[in-house]
KOLMARKE-693191 format. One record per residue (C-alpha): residue in three letters; x, y, z. Coordinates in nm, 2 decimals, always signed. Example, Ala and Ser with C-alpha at 12.3 -4.5 7.8 and 13.67 -1.06 7.14 Angstrom:
{residu ALA; u +1.23; v -0.45; w +0.78}
{residu SER; u +1.37; v -0.11; w +0.71}
end
This chain:
{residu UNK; u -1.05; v -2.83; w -1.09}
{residu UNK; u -0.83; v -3.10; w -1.18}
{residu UNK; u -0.84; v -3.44; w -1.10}
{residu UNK; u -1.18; v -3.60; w -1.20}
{residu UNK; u -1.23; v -3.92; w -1.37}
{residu UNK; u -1.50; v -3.93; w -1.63}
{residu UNK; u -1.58; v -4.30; w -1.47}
{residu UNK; u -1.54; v -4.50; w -1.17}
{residu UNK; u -1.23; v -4.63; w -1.12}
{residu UNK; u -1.40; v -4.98; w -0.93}
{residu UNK; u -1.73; v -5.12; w -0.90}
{residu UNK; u -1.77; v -5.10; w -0.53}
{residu UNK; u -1.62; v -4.87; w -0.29}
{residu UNK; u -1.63; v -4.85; w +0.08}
{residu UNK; u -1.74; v -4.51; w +0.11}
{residu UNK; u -1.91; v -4.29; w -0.13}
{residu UNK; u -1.93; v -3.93; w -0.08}
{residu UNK; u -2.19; v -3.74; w -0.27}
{residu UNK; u -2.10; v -3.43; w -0.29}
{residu UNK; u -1.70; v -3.25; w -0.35}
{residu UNK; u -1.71; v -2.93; w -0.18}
{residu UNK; u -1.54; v -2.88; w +0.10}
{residu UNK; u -1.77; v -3.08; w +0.34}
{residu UNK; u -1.73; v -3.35; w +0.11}
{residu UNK; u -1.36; v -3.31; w +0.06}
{residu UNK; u -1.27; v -3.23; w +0.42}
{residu UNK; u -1.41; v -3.56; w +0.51}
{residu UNK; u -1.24; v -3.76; w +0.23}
{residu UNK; u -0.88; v -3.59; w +0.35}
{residu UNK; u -0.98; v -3.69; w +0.68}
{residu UNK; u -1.05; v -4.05; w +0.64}
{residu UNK; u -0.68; v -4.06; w +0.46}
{residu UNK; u -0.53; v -3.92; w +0.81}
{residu UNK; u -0.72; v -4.18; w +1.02}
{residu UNK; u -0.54; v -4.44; w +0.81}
{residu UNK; u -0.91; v -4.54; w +0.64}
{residu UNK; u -0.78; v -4.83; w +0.40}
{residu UNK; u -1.05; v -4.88; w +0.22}
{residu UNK; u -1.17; v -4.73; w -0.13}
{residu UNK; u -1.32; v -4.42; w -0.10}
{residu UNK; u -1.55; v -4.23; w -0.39}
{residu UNK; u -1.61; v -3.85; w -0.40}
{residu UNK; u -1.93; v -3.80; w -0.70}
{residu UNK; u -1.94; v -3.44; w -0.79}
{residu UNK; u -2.23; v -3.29; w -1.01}
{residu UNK; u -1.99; v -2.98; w -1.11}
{residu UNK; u -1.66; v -3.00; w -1.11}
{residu UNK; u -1.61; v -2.65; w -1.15}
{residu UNK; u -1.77; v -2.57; w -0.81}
{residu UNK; u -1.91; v -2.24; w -0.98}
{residu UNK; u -2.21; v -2.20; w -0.77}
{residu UNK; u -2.12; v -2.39; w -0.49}
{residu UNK; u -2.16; v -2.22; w -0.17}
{residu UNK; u -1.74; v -2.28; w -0.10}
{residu UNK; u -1.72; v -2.05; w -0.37}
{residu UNK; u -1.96; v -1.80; w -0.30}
{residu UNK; u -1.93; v -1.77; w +0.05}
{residu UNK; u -1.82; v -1.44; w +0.29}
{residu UNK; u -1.53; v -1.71; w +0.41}
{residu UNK; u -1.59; v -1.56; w +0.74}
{residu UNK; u -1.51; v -1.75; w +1.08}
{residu UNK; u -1.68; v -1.64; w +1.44}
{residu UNK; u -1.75; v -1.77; w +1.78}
{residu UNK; u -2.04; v -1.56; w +1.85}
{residu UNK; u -2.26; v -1.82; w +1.84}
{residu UNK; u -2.48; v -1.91; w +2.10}
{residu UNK; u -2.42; v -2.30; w +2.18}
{residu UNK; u -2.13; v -2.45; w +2.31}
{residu UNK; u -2.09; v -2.71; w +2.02}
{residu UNK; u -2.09; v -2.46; w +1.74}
{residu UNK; u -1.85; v -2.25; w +1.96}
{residu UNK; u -1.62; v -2.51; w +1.98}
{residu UNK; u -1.64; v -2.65; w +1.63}
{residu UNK; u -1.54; v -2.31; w +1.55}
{residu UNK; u -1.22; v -2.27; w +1.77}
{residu UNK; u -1.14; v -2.58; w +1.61}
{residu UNK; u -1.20; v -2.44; w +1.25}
{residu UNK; u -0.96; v -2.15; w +1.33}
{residu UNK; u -0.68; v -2.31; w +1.48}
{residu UNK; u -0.71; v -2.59; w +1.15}
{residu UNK; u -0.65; v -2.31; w +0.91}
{residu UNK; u -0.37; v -2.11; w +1.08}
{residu UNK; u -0.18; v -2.41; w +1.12}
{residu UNK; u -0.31; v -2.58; w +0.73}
{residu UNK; u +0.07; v -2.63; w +0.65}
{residu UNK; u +0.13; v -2.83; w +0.97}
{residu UNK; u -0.19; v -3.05; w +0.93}
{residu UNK; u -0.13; v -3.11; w +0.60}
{residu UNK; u +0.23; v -3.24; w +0.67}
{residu UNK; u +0.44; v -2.97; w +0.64}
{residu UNK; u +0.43; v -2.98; w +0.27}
{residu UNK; u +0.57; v -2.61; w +0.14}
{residu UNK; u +0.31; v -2.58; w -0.16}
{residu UNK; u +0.07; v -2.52; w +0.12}
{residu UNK; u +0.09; v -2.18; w +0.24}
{residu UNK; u +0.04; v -2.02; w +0.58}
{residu UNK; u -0.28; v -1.90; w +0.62}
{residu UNK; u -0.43; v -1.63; w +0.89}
{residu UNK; u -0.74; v -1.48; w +1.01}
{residu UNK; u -0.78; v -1.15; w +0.89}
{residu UNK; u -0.96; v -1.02; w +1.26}
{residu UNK; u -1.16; v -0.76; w +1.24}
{residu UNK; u -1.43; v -0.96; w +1.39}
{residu UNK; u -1.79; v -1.01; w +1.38}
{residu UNK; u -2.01; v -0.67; w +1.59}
{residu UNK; u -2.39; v -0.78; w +1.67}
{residu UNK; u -2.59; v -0.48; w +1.73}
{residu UNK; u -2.89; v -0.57; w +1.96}
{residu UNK; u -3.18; v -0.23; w +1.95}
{residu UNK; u -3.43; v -0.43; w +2.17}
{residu UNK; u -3.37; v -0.51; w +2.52}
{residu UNK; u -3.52; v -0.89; w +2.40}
{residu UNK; u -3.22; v -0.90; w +2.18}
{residu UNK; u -2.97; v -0.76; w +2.41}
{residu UNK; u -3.10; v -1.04; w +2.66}
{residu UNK; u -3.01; v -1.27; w +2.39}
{residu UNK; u -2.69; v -1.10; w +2.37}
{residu UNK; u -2.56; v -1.12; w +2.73}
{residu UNK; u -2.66; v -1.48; w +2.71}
{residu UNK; u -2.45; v -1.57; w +2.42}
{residu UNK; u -2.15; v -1.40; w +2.56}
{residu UNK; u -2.20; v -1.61; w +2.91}
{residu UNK; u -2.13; v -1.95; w +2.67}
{residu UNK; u -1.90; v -1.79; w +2.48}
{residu UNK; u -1.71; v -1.68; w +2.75}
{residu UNK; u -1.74; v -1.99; w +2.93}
{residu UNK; u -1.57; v -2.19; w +2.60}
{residu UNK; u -1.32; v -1.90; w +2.64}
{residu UNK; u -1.41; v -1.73; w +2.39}
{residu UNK; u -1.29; v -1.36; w +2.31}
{residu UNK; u -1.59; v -1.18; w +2.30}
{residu UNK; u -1.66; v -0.85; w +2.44}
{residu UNK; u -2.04; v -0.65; w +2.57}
{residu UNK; u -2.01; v -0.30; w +2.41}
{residu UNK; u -2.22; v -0.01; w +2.56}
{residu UNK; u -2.35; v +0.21; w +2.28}
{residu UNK; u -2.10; v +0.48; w +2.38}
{residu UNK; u -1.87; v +0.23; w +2.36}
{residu UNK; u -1.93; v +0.13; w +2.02}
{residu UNK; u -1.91; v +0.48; w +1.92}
{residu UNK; u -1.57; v +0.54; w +2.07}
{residu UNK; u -1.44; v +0.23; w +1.91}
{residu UNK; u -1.63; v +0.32; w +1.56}
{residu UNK; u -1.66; v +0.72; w +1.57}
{residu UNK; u -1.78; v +0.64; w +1.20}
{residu UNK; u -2.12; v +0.44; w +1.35}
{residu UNK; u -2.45; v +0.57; w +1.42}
{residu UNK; u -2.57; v +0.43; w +1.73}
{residu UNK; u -2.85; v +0.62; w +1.89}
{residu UNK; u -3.09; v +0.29; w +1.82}
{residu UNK; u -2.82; v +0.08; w +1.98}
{residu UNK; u -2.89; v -0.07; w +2.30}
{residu UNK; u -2.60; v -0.35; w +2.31}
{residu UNK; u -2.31; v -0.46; w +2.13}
{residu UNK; u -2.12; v -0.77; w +2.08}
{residu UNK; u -1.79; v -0.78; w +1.95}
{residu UNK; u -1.49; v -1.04; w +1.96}
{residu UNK; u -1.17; v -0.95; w +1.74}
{residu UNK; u -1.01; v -1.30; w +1.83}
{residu UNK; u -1.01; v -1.57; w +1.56}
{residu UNK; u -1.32; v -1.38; w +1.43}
{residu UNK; u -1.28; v -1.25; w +1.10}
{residu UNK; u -1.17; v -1.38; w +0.74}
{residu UNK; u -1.02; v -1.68; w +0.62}
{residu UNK; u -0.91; v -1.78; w +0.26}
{residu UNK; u -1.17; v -2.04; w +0.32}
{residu UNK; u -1.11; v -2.14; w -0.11}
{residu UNK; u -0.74; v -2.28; w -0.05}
{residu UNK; u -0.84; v -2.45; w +0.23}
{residu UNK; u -1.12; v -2.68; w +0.04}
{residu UNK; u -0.83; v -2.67; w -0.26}
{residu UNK; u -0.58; v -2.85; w -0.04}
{residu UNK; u -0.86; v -3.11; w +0.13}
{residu UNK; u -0.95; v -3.15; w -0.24}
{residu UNK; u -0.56; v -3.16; w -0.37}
{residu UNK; u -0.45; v -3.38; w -0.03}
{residu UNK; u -0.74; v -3.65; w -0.05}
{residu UNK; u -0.66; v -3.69; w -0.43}
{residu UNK; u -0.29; v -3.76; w -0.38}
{residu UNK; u -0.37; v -3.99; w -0.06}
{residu UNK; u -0.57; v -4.21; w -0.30}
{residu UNK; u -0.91; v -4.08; w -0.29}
{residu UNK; u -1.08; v -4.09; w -0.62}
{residu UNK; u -1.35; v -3.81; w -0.77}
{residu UNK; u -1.56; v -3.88; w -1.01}
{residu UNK; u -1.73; v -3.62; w -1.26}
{residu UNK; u -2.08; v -3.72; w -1.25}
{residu UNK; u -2.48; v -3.68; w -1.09}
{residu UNK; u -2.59; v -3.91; w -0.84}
{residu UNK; u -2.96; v -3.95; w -0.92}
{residu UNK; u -3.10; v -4.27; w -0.72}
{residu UNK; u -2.97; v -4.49; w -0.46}
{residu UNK; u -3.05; v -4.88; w -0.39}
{residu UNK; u -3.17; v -4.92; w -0.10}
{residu UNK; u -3.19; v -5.28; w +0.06}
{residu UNK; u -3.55; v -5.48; w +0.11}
{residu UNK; u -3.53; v -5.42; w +0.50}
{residu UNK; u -3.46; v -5.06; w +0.43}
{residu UNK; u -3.13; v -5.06; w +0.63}
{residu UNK; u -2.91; v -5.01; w +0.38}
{residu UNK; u -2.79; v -4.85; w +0.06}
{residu UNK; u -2.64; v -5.07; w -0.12}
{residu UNK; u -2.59; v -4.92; w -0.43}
{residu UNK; u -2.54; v -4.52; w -0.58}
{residu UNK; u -2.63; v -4.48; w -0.93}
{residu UNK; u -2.53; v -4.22; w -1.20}
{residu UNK; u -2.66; v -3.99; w -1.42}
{residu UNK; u -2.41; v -4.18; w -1.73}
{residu UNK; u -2.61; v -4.45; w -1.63}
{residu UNK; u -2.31; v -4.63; w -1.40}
{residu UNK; u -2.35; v -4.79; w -1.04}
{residu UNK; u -2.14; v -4.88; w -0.77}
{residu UNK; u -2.16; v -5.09; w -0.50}
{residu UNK; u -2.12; v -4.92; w -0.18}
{residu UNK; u -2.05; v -4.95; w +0.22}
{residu UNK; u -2.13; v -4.63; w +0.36}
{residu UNK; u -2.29; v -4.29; w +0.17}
{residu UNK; u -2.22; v -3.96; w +0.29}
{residu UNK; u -2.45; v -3.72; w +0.17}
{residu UNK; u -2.24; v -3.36; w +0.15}
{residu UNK; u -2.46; v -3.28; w -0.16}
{residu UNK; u -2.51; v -2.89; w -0.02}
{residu UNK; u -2.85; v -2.72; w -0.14}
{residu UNK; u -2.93; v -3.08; w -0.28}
{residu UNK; u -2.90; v -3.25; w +0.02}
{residu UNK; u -3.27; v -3.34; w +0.04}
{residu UNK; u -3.32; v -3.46; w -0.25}
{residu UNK; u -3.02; v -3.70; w -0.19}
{residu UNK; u -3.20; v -3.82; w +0.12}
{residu UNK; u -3.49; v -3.86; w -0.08}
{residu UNK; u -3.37; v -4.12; w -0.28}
{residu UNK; u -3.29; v -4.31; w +0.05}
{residu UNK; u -3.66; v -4.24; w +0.12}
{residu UNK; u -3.56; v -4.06; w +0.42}
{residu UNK; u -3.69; v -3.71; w +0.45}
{residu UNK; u -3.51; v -3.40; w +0.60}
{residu UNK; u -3.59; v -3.02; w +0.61}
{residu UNK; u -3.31; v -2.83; w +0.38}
{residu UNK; u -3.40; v -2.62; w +0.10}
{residu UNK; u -3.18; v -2.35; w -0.07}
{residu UNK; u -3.23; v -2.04; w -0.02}
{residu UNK; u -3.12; v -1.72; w -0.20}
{residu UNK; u -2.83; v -1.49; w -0.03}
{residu UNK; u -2.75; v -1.15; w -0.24}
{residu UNK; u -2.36; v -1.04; w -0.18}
{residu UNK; u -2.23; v -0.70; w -0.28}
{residu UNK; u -1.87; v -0.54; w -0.31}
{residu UNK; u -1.86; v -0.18; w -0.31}
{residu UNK; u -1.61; v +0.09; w -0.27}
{residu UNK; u -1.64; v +0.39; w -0.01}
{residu UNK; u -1.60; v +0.71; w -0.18}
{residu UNK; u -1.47; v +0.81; w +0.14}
{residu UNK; u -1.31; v +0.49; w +0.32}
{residu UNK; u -1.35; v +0.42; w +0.70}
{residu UNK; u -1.03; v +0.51; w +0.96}
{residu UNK; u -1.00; v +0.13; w +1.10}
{residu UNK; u -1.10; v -0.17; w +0.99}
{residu UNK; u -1.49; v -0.26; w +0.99}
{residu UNK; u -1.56; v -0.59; w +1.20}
{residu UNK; u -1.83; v -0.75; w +1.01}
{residu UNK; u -2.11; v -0.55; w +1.14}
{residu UNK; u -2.46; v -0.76; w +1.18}
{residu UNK; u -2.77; v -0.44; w +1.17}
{residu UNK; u -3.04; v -0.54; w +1.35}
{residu UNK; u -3.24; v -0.54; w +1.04}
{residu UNK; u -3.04; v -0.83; w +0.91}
{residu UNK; u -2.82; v -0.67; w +0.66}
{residu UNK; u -2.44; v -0.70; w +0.69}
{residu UNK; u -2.14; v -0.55; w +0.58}
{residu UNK; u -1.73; v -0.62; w +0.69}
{residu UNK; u -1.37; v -0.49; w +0.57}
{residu UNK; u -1.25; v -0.59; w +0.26}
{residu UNK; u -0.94; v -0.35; w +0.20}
{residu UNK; u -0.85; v -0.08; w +0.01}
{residu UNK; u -1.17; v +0.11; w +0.07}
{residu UNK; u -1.38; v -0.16; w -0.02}
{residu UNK; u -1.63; v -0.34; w +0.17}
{residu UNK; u -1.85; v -0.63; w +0.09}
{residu UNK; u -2.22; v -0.60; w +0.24}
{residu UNK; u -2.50; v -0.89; w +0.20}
{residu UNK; u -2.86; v -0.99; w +0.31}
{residu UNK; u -3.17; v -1.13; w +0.20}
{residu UNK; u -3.53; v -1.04; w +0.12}
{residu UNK; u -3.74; v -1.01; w +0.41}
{residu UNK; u -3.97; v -1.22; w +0.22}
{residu UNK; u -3.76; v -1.55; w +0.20}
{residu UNK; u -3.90; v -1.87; w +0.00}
{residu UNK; u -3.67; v -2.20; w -0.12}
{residu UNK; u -3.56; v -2.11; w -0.44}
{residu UNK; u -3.45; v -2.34; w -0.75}
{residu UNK; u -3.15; v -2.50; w -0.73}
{residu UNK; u -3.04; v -2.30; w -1.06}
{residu UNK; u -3.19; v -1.96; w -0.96}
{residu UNK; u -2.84; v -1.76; w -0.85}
{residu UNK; u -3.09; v -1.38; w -1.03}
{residu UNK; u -2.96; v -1.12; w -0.83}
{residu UNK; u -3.29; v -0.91; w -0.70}
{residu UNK; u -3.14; v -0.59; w -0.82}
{residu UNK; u -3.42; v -0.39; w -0.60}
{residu UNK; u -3.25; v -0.55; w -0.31}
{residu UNK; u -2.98; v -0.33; w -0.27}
{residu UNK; u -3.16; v -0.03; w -0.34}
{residu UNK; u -3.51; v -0.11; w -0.10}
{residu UNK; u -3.33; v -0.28; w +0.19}
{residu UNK; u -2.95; v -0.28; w +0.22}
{residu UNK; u -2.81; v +0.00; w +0.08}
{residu UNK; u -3.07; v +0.19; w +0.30}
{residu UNK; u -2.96; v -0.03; w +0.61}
{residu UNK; u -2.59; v +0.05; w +0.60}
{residu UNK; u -2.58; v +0.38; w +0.52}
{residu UNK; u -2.80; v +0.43; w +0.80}
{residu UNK; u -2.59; v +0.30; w +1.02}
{residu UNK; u -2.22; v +0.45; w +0.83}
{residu UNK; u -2.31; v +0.76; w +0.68}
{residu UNK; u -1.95; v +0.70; w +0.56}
{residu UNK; u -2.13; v +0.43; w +0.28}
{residu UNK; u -2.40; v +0.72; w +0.17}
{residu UNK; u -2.18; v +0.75; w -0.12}
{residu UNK; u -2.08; v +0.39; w -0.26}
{residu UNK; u -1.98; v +0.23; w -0.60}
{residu UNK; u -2.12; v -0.14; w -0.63}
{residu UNK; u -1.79; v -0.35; w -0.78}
{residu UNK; u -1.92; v -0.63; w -0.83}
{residu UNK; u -2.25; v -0.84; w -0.69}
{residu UNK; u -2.35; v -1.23; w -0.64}
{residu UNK; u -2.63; v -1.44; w -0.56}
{residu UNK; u -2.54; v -1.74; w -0.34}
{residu UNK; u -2.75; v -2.00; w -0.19}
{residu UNK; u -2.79; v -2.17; w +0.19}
{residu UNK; u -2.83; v -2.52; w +0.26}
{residu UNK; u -3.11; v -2.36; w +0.48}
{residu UNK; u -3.25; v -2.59; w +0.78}
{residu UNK; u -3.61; v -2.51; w +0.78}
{residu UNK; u -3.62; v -2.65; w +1.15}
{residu UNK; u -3.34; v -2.49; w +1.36}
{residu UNK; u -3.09; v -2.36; w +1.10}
{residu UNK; u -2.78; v -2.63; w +1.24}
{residu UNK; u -2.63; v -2.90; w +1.10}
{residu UNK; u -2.77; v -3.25; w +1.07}
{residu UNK; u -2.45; v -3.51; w +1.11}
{residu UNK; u -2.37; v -3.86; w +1.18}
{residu UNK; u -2.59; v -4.19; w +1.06}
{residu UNK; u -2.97; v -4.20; w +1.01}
{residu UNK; u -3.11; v -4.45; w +1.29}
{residu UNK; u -3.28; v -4.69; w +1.05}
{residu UNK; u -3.07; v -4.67; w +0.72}
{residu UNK; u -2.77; v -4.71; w +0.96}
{residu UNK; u -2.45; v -4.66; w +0.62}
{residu UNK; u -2.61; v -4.35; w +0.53}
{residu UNK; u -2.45; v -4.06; w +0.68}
{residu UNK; u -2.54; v -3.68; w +0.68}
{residu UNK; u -2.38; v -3.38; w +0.60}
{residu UNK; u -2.65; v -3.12; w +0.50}
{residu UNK; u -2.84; v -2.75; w +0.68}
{residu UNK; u -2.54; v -2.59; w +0.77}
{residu UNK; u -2.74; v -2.27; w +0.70}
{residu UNK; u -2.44; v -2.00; w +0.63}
{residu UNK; u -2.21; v -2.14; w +0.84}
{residu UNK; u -2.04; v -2.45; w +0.67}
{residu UNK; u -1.74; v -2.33; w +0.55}
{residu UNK; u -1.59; v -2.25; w +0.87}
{residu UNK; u -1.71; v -2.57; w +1.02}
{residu UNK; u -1.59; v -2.78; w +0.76}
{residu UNK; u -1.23; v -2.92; w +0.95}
{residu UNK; u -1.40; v -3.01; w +1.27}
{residu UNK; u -1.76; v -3.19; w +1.08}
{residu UNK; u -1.49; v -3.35; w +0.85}
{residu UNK; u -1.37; v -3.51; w +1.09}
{residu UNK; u -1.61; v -3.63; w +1.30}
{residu UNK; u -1.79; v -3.77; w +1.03}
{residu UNK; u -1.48; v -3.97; w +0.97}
{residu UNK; u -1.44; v -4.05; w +1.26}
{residu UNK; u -1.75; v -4.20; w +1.28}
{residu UNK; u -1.67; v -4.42; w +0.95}
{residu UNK; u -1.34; v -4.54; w +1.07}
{residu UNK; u -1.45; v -4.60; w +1.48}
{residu UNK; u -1.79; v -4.65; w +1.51}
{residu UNK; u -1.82; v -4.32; w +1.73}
{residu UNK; u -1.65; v -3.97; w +1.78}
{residu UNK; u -1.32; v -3.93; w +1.91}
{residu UNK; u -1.27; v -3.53; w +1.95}
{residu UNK; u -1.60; v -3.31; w +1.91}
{residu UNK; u -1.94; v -3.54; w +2.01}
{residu UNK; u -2.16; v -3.43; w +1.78}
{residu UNK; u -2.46; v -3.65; w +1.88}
{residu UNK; u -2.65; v -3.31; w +1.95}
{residu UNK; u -2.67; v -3.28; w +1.54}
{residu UNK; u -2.79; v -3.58; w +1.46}
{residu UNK; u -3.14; v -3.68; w +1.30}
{residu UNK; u -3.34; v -3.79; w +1.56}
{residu UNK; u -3.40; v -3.42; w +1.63}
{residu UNK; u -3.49; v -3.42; w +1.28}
{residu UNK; u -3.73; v -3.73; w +1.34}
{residu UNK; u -3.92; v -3.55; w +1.65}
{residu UNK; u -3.94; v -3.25; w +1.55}
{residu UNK; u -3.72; v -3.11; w +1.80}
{residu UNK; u -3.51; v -2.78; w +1.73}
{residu UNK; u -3.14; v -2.75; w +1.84}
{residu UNK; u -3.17; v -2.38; w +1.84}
{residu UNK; u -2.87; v -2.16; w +1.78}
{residu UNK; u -3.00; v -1.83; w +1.81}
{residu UNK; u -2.67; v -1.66; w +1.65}
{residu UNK; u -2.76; v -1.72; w +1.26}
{residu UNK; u -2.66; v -1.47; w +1.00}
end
């Protein structure tokens, strides 16, 4: 990607963003429309963004979730990228993006889950959200193509539920940020300076063996974000963790669209196009993983989710694997939500880290709270006081119950 200086423009900057994916950059284009004035620093390890999770993610966007925040964070999300051109001034190299809706269908085969379920849908619905209860005959009506005799409830929304091109959206926070003035760097943060009193950082040094001066840190550093915080000596539960992706083609493709279907055993599978279909899932054995491990378990897909879905669509009994991935989480070992805003002692160093799957489509709305928090002192749209660390601190979990 273009755009990255080999060294720091200044020796001091007034924010410093560790970390140029699209958390990072979605804050940095942010600060520029809250008319931030002051220098601003975005330090990325790989400026390729190979293995970042922006570019190995689903790109998918739901309200199915079960807690009114992430609901609304969200609704927010969707309405941001339909109307990208119009946010990002009407400029006409942006182009007009849509949700592709074929929505997200949670298949509950216990009553426990069900219960879980039908409360879900009373939040959702409640933050006027779209989503629909589906009886198993009902499911089968809607999806003739769907085994459901284990099904006891379905949940399915087909409203701003579905995919984005989540990739040009980070391209044009990236691209918008850079024009506005904000300056990336092409380099590894590997310590931070960290005032006597332990208040502050005051200083972010590089892997070249530079250092800046700096007012506040954001630390959008992804699967790394611990070890970031680390260097702060503040501690925080986010480890990487592995997720296997597959694209196949249906030797025999479905009538209608596939929402992205979520089998009670975990696996997953939605429309692509054209026949195609892209499934995923993990091990049910599921350890933090190096930050460099992307293997693909090729036993995976023959043990656990090629089994799953064609279970479920005999339709996918006979399927070509295209082509196959390994991407990781920024996994919150604790409650598998976000941590955000400042840490309560080291007041300049902000958090951006345990999204858990989900951070691509919450990206417009963290981006900017989080700079709204730089350039006001508080939140002026979405209070997300609910993410912040003190949770972390006591141990207590935010639980969102609707984690993929």
């Amino acid at each position: 990607m273009q755009g990255f200086r080999t060294e720091p423009g200044h020796d001091s900057y007034d924010v410093v963003i560790i970390g140029g994916a699209i958390m990072g950059s979605s804050t940095a284009w942010w600060l520029t429309q809250l008319g931030f004035a002051g220098r601003v620093l975005v330090v990325e390890r790989d400026p390729s963004y190979e293995k970042a999770a922006t570019a190995l993610s689903f790109s998918c966007i739901r309200q199915q979730f079960s807690t009114e925040l992430n609901i609304r964070i969200s609704q927010f999300g969707a309405e941001f990228v339909q109307s990208l051109r119009q946010r990002m001034g009407g400029d006409d190299r942006v182009p007009e993006l849509k949700i592709q809706n074929f929505g997200y269908l949670y298949l509950a085969d216990t009553e426990d889950f069900a219960r879980v379920l039908r409360a879900s849908h009373a939040v959702q619905a409640a933050a006027g959200a779209g989503t629909q209860l589906l009886t198993p005959d009902q499911i089968k009506a809607e999806f003739p193509f769907m085994v459901t005799d284990d099904v006891v409830l379905g949940s399915l929304n087909t409203r701003d539920e579905g995919y984005f091109d989540g990739y040009t959206v980070f391209d044009w926070f990236h691209r918008k940020a850079r024009e506005a003035g904000v300056e990336y760097l092409a380099d590894e943060v590997v310590g931070l300076d960290v005032s006597p009193n332990g208040n502050r950082v005051s200083g972010v040094r590089f892997a070249s063996g530079r250092r800046v001066i700096c007012g506040t840190v954001v630390n959008a550093s992804g699967t790394r974000g611990a070890t970031v915080a680390a260097m702060a000596g503040i501690a925080i539960p986010v480890e990487p963790r592995k997720r296997h992706n597959w694209v196949i083609q249906a030797e025999t493709p479905l009538d209608r669209p596939l929402p992205l279907t979520i089998d009670p055993s975990g696996v997953f599978v939605r429309e692509v196009g054209g026949g195609t279909y892209m499934a995923g899932g993990h091990a049910d054995i599921d350890p933090v993983v190096a930050f460099d491990d992307f293997a693909m378990d090729h036993d995976l897909w023959m043990d656990k989710i090629w089994p799953a879905i064609a279970t479920r669509i005999p339709a996918f009994e006979a399927v070509k694997v295209v082509s196959e991935w390994a991407g990781h989480y920024d996994y919150n070992v604790l409650d598998q939500n976000a941590i955000t805003g400042p840490h309560p002692e080291v007041g300049n160093f902000l958090f951006l880290n345990g999204f858990s799957g989900h951070g691509l489509q919450q990206s417009p709305a963290m981006g900017r709270a989080t700079a709204e928090w730089i350039v006001h002192g508080g939140y002026r749209s979405l209070d997300l006081s609910e993410f912040h660390f003190q949770r972390i601190a006591e141990g207590r979990a935010l639980v969102e119950a609707a984690v993929i």
